[in-house]
N, C-alpha and C positions, 0 to 999 in steps of 0.2 A: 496553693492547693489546686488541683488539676480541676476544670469542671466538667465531669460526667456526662454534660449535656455533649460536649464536644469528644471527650472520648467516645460515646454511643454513636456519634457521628463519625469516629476513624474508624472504629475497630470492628469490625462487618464479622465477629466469630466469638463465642457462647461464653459470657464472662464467668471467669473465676471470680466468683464473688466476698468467697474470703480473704481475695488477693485485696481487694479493691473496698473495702471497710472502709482502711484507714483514708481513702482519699473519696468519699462519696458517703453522702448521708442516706441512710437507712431507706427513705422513700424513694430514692433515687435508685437505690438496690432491687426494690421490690419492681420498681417499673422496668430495670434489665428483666431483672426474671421472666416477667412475663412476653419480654418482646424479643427473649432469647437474645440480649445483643452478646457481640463477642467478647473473647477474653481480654481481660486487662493484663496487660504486659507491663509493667513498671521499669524504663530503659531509661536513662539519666546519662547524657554526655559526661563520662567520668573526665576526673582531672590529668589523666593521663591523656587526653584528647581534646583537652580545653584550644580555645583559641591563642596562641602565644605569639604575640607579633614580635617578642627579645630575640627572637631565632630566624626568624625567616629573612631574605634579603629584601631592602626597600623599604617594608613595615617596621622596621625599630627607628627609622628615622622619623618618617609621618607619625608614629606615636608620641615620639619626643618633642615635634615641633609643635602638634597640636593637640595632644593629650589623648591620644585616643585610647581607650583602654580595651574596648570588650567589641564582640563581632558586632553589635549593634552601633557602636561608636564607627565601626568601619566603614559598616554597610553601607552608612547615612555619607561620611565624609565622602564616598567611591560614586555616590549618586553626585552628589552637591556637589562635588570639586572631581569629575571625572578626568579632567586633562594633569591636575595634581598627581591625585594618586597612582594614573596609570605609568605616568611619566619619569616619577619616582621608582616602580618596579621595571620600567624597561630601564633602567641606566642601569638598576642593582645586580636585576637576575642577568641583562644580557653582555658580550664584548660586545663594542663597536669599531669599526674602521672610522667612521667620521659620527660624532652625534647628531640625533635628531634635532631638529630646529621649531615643526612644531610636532603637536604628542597627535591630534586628530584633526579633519577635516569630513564629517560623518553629513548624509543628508539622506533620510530614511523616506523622503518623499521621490527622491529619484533614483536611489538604490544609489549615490553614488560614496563609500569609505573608504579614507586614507588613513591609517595612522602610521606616526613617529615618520613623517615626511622630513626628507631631508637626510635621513639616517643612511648608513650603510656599513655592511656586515656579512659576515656566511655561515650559515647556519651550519653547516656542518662542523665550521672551525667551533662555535659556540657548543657542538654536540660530543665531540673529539679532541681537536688540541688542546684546547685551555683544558682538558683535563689528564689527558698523555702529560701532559709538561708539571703538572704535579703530583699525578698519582698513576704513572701510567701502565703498574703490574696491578690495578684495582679489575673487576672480575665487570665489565659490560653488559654481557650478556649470557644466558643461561641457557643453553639447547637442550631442549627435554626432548629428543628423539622420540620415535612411535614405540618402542621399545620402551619399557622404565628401566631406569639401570643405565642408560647408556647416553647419559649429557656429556654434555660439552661446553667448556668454559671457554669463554673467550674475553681477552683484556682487552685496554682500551687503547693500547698500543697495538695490538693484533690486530684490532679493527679498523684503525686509523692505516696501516700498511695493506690490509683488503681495500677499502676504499677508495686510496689513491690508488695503488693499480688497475682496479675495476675503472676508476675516472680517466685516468690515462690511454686504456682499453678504448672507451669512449670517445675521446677527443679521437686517436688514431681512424674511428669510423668515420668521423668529420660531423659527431655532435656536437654542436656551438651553444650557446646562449639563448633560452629560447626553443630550442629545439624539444618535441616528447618521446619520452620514453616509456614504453609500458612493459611493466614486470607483471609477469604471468608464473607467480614461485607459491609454493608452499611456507611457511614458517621456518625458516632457517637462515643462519646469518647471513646467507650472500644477497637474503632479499635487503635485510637492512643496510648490508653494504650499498647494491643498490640504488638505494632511497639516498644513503649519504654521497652515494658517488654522483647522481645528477644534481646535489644541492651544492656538489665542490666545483662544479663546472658550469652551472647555472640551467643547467635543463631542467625541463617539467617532468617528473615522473607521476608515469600513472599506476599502480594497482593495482591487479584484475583479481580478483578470489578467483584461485585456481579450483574452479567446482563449475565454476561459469562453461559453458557448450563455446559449440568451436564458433556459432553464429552470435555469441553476445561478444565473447572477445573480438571478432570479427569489427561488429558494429562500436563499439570503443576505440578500436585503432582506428577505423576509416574516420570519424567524430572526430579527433583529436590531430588525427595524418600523423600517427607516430613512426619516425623515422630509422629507430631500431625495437626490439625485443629480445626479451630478458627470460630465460625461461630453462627449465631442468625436462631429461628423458624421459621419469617418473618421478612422482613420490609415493611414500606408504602412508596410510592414513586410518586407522582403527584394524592393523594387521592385512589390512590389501592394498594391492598393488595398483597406482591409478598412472597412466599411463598421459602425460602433459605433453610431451613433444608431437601426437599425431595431430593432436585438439590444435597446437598453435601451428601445425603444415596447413591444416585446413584454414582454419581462421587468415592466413597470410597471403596463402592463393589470390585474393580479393582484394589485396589492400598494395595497392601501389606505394605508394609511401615508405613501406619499409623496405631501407637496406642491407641489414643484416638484421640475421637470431641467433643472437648468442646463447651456447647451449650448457650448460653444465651437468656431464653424464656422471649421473649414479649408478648408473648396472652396467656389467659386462656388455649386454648386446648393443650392439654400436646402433643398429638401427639403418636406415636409407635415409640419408643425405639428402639434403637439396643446396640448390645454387646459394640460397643466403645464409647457409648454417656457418658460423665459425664456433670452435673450439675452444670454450672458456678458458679451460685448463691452459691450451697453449698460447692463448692472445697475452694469459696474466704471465705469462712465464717469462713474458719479452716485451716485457716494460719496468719503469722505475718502479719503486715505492714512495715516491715524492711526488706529491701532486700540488703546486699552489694555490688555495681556494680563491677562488675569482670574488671580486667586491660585488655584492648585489644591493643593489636598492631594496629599501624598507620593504617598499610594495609589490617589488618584483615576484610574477608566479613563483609558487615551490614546488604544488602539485595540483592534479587533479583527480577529483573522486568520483566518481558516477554514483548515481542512486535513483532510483524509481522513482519513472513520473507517469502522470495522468494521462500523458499523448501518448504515450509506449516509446518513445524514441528516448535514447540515452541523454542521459541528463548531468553531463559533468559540470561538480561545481569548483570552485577556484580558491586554491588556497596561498596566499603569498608570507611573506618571508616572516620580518619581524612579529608581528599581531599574532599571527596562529603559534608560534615559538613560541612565543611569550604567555600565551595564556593554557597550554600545554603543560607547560615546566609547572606555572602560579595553581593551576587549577589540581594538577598530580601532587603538587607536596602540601597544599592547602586543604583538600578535601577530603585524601585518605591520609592525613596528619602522616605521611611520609618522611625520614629521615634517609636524606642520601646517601649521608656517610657509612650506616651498619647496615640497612634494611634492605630483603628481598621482594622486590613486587612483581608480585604472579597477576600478571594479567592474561587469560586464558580465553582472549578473543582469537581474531583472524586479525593478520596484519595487512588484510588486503580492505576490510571495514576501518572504518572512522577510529572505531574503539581500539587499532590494532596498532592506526598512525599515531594516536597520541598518547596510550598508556600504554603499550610496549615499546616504541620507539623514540619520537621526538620529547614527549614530555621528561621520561626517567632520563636519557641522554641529555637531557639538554640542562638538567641537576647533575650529575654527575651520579647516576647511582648504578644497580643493578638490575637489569629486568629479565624477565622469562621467556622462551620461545616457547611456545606449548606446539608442538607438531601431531598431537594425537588426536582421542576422544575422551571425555568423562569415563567411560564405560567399556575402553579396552587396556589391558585384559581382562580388565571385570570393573564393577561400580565400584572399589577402593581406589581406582585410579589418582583423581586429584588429593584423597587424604594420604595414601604411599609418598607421593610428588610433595607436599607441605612436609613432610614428617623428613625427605632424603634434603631437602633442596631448603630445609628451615626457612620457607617461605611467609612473609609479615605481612604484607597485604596480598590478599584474595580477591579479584574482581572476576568476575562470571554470570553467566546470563540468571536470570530465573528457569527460563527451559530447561537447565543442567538443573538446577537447583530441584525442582519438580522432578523430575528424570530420576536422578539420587533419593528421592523421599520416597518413590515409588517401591523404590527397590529393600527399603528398611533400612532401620540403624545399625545392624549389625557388620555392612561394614569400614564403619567408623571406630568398632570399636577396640582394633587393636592397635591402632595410628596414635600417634602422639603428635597433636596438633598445637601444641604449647607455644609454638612460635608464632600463630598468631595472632595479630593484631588489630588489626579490622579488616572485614568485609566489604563487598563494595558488588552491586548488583546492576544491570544494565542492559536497555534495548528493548522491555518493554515495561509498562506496570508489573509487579510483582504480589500475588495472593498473599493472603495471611499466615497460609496455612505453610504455605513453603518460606515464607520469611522466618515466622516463629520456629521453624524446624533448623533453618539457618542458623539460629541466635541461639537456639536450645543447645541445638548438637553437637554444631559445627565449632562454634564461638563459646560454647560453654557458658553462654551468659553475660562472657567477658568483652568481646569483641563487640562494638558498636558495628553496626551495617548501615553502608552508605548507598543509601537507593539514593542509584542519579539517575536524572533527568536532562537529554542534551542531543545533539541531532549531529547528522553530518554537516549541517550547514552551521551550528555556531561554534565547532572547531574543539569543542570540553563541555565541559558538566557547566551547567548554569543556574539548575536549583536540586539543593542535595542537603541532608541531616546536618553537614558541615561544611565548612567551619559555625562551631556555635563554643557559647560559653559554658563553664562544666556548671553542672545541676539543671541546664537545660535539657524537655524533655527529648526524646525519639521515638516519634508514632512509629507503628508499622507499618507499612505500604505506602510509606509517605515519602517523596521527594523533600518537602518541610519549604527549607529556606535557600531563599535567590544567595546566588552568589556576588563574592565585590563586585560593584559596575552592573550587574544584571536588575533591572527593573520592571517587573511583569503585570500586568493588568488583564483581568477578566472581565471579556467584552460579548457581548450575546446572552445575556444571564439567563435567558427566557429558551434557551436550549436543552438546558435538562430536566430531569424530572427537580423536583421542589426539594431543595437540604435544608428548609428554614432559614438562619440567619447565614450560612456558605451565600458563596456567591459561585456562581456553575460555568461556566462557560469555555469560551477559546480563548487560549494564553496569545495574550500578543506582549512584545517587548515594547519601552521605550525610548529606548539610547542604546548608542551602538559601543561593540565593546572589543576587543583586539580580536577575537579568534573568529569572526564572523566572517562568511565566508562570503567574497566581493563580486560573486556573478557566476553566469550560467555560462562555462564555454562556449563561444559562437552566437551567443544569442541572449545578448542582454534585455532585450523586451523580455523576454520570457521571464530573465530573473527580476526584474519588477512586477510585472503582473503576476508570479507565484506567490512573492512572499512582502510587497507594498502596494497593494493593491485596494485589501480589502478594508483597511483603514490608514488611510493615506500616514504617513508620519513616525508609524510603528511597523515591527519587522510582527509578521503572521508566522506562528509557528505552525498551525495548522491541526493543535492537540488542543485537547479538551481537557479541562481542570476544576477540583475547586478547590473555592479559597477558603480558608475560616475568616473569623472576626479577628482572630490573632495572626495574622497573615502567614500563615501556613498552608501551603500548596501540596491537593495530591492529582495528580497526572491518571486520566479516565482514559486515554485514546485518542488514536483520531477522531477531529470534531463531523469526516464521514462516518465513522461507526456509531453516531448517533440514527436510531430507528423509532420511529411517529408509529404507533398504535392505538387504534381507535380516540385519537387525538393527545394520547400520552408521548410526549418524548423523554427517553432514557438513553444513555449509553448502554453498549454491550457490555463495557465492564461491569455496571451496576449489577446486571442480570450474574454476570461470569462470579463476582463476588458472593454473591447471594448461594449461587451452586456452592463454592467453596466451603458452604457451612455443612457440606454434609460429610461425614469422617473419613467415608473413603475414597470419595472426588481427587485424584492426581491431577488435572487439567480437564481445559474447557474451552472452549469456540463456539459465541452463540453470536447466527449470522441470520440476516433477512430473507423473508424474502415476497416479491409482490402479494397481495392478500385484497381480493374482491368488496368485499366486507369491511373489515379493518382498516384496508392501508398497506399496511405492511404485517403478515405473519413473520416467526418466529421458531430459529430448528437449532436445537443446541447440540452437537457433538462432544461427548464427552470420553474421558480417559478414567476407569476406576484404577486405584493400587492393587498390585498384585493380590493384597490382604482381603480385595473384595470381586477379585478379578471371578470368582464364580456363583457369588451370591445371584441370585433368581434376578433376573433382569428388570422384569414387569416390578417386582419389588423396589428395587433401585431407581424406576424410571415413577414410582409415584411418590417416593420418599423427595426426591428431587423437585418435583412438578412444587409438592407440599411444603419444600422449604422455600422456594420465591415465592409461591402465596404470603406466607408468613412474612419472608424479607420485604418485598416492595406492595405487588396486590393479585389478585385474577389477572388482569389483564395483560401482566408479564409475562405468563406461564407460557413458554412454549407450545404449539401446536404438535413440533417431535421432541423425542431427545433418543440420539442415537449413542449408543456407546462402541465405544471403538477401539480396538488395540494400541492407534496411536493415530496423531492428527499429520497431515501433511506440514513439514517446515523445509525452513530455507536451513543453509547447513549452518548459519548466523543464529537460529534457533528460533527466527520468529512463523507463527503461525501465518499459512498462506492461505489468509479469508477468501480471497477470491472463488480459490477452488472450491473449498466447500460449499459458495453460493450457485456455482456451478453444478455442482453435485447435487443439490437441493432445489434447483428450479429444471432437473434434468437437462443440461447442456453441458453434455459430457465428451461430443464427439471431437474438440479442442480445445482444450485449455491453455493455449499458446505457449507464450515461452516459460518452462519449467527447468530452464538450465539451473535456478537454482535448489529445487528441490534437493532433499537430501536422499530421500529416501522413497524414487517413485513406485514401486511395491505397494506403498500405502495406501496408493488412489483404488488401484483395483480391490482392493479388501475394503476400502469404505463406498463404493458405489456397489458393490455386492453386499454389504450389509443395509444399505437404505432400498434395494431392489425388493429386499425378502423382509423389512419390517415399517419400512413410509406409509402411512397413508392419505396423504394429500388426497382431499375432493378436486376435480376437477375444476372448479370454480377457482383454487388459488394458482393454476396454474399458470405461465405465460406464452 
């Protein structure tokens, strides 16, 4: 029987309480009521999602040799005997040229990880041939054009003859081993050609999200000294036309290093040349289709990924061969209980993010199955967008941010409800914490109830999902908003407990790991101090993720935020999430950003930007803004209540969908005159409508200003 005390602790929104009878005693009823907690949602990992190790590779053996039967049996065996287990699934899941000899060599006090040393292999062959050679008219990859209607299929033999020719292409420029490469593409097969074409010739490629300005791409090539570029005339992206060949003329002017950009023209107009432009079209036209993947060491780079750091300067981390493969492939068919052989996985990230490299490309490749190119938006040519795309494309697993998810609820159910979403299977959520209110909408609407939802948790640096609903055993439960349970080999501990505000018997704090696990990512390009002092610093021995969590008594983790978006008022510390949750309880809150900011008095005040549904988008404002103030009283105390709360059309995001706090702290201590680099903004329009809406209704006294 579930204890009440701990669902009052998950479920931050207004329980049905004739749902929640049968698993809570009457007293326990009468104390929700009055402290309005959320609703009970009754979610049970069905047995169609159970943990089954008879199926998966590597796991039916360690079951057999040592009885393991249930994901807790696994968990426990992947902690205790981590060089076993993992060892076992790098023989099963991957080929090799020569095996490994040992499985790791990890030392989390100096940042320095090797696994399956000794090994050698190529990723590409493991993502390609071994599966051209037995099924190779099976359907690779799925191109959903900007357009619906108009995909495109591509096998695993089609893509293995792009590949090698684009690798050939390559080598012809006098890419070696070693050498980078940065792709500057949209979502479409040649990127992932690409990505396979420098892991068949051993180059590093790099990834730019094509939204990036001509000065971020700029400063990634110069970081890196990439030697060619990879890049198209234009692309279309929500029915417009965005224009990538001028972004990467500028960006290249600067960068010595490169010697050619290869170009791949989509539109008539040819455009103006320059000296390093060559002709996709005609480089591929005048080479083999045979390319022989070169043997890479275990550990050898595969890529490199940038992501945002604290200095402002680009921050690429390193991802190498075996370990990232390997925990890509285990962590896609394990956590959205995946089947390679029938199922479609719509993953609906960017292929230029973390989430793009491993569950659109390396992971489902390297099973052998089917994945999705998403080239659009949720929201063109209207919000049916991703239910049309499930209903034509009988897509089984759904992974997608919460932003979309929020985005889509705002807009109503109605249009969900001519799609026939039967095919599928589970959900899968990603990139930041996820509300209740858009989850339960997910599970209601989307999933009809049926569909477990996999809120993961996982970063660009540990390479996949590392604590997520699943794998678990069926009649296990599924909180909402909850990451839940670590994955094999993941071991997390909450350190700083005195961080957040008080969850009684929770434990609050910053997640840190304590053993290292194959997809983890082995340093900072150029600048290995740095990757120790980021993330083995602050407790020598353990990797810092840098996120704030808590735990229960039942060792179930829910993921709060970065442990900086923790904010001290009048000696209270809480996360912003707690405050963002609490908004959430009110019916017609779509989204929410509550950011600091310095406060004479206090500490630190407090200014929430908020998004209502279109359903309340004209209710009386001052109404809205006290019903709000009234529901954090209620949720946490007085002293949470923001000093504003602005309501807004919409919040500034990156085209990744996460909300860019900065700004808004900018906006809110008026330092407006640069917000520096905003290349990834989605939508800069946004800023001038929400610094005209705090113009005409802030009141800050001058005492909090700085």
């Amino acid at each position: 029987m579930r204890d009440p005390r701990l669902l009052a602790r998950l479920v931050p929104r207004k329980w049905n309480v004739d749902a929640c009878l049968k698993h809570s005693n009457a007293a326990a009823v009468e104390k929700n009521k009055k402290n309005s907690t959320p609703a009970c949602v009754d979610v049970y990992v069905p047995a169609s999602h159970a943990f089954n190790p008879a199926v998966l590779p590597g796991f039916v053996g360690l079951a057999e040799q040592h009885g393991l039967k249930s994901y807790k049996d696994f968990h426990r065996f992947s902690l205790e005997n981590s060089d076993q287990f993992w060892g076992a699934l790098g023989s099963a899941y991957l080929d090799w040229q020569k095996d490994f000899t040992t499985v790791q060599e990890s030392n989390f006090k100096t940042g320095d990880i090797k696994w399956f040393l000794g090994g050698k292999l190529n990723v590409s062959y493991n993502c390609l041939d071994r599966h051209v050679a037995r099924t190779p008219d099976k359907t690779a990859l799925i191109w959903e054009k900007d357009e619906p209607g108009k995909e495109e299929r591509i096998t695993y033999s089609q893509l293995l003859g792009m590949t090698c020719r684009l690798a050939n292409v390559l080598k012809q420029a006098n890419v070696k081993h070693g050498d980078r490469v940065v792709i500057y593409l949209p979502n479409c097969p040649l990127a992932v050609a690409g990505m396979m074409a420098c892991a068949r010739i051993g180059a590093i490629h790099s990834l730019v999200f094509a939204g990036f300005s001509a000065d971020a791409l700029r400063d990634r090539i110069q970081n890196c000294e990439a030697k060619v570029v990879i890049t198209v005339d234009e692309m279309t992206r929500g029915g417009k036309v965005i224009g990538l060949k001028k972004i990467v003329d500028a960006a290249v002017k600067d960068c010595p290093s490169v010697q050619a950009v290869f170009l791949e023209q989509r539109s008539k107009n040819e455009g103006k040349a320059t000296k390093l432009d060559v002709r996709l079209h005609d480089a591929l036209s005048g080479v083999d289709a045979i390319c022989k993947p070169e043997v890479m060491d275990s550990e050898d780079p595969l890529f490199l990924l940038y992501t945002s750091g604290s200095t402002g300067k680009p921050k690429g981390l390193i991802h190498t061969q075996a370990g990232y493969l390997l925990y890509a492939a285990v962590t896609q068919q394990v956590a959205f209980n995946y089947s390679p052989a029938e199922d479609v996985f719509g993953c609906v990230a960017d292929v230029g993010w973390i989430t793009g490299h491993s569950y659109i490309v390396y992971g489902p490749l390297a099973n052998g199955g089917t994945t999705v190119l998403f080239e659009s938006t949720p929201l063109y040519p209207n919000p049916s967008r991703y239910w049309e795309m499930v209903e034509r494309l009988k897509i089984n697993q759904l992974y997608l941010s919460p932003t979309a998810v929020r985005s889509l609820l705002k807009r109503g159910d109605e249009h969900l409800r001519d799609h026939d979403l039967s095919s599928l299977k589970t959900l899968g959520v990603v990139g930041e914490p996820i509300n209740h209110e858009a989850w339960e909408w997910l599970y209601d609407k989307v999933g009809n109830r049926k569909c477990p939802i996999v809120d993961t948790y996982w970063q660009t640096e540990t390479g996949g999902v590392i604590i997520a609903p699943l794998p678990a055993d069926a009649g296990d439960p599924i909180y909402p908003s909850m990451a839940m349970r670590p994955f094999f080999g993941i071991d997390p501990i909450i350190e700083n407990s005195e961080a957040l505000v008080d969850h009684g018997a929770d434990l609050a704090g910053a997640i840190y790991i304590k053993q290292a696990w194959p997809g983890i990512t082995r340093g900072v390009y150029g600048d290995q101090q740095r990757f120790v002092e980021t993330y083995f610093s602050q407790s020598p021995g353990h990797y810092c993720t840098g996120d704030g969590a808590i735990e229960t008594p039942e060792g179930y983790f829910r993921v709060t935020g970065r442990t900086d978006e923790v904010i001290n008022i009048s000696g209270h510390r809480l996360g912003t999430a707690e405050i963002e949750d609490a908004l959430d309880l009110h019916d017609g809150l779509s989204e929410s950003a509550v950011i600091s900011f310095p406060h004479s008095v206090k500490g630190e005040g407090l200014v929430a930007f908020v998004v209502m549904k279109d359903s309340h988008a004209k209710d009386d404002r001052k109404k809205i803004v006290k019903e709000l103030k009234d529901v954090i009283k209620m949720k946490i105390a007085s002293y949470a209540v923001p000093e504003e709360i602005l309501i807004c059309q919409s919040l500034p995001k990156t085209r990744s969908g996460k909300i860019m706090r900065r700004i808004l702290k900018q906006i809110a201590t008026s330092k407006t005159d640069d917000f520096g680099d905003t290349s990834t903004l989605a939508d800069p329009y946004v800023l001038e409508a929400i610094i005209a809406t705090w113009s005409e209704t802030h009141t800050h006294a001058e005492n909090t200003k700085t």
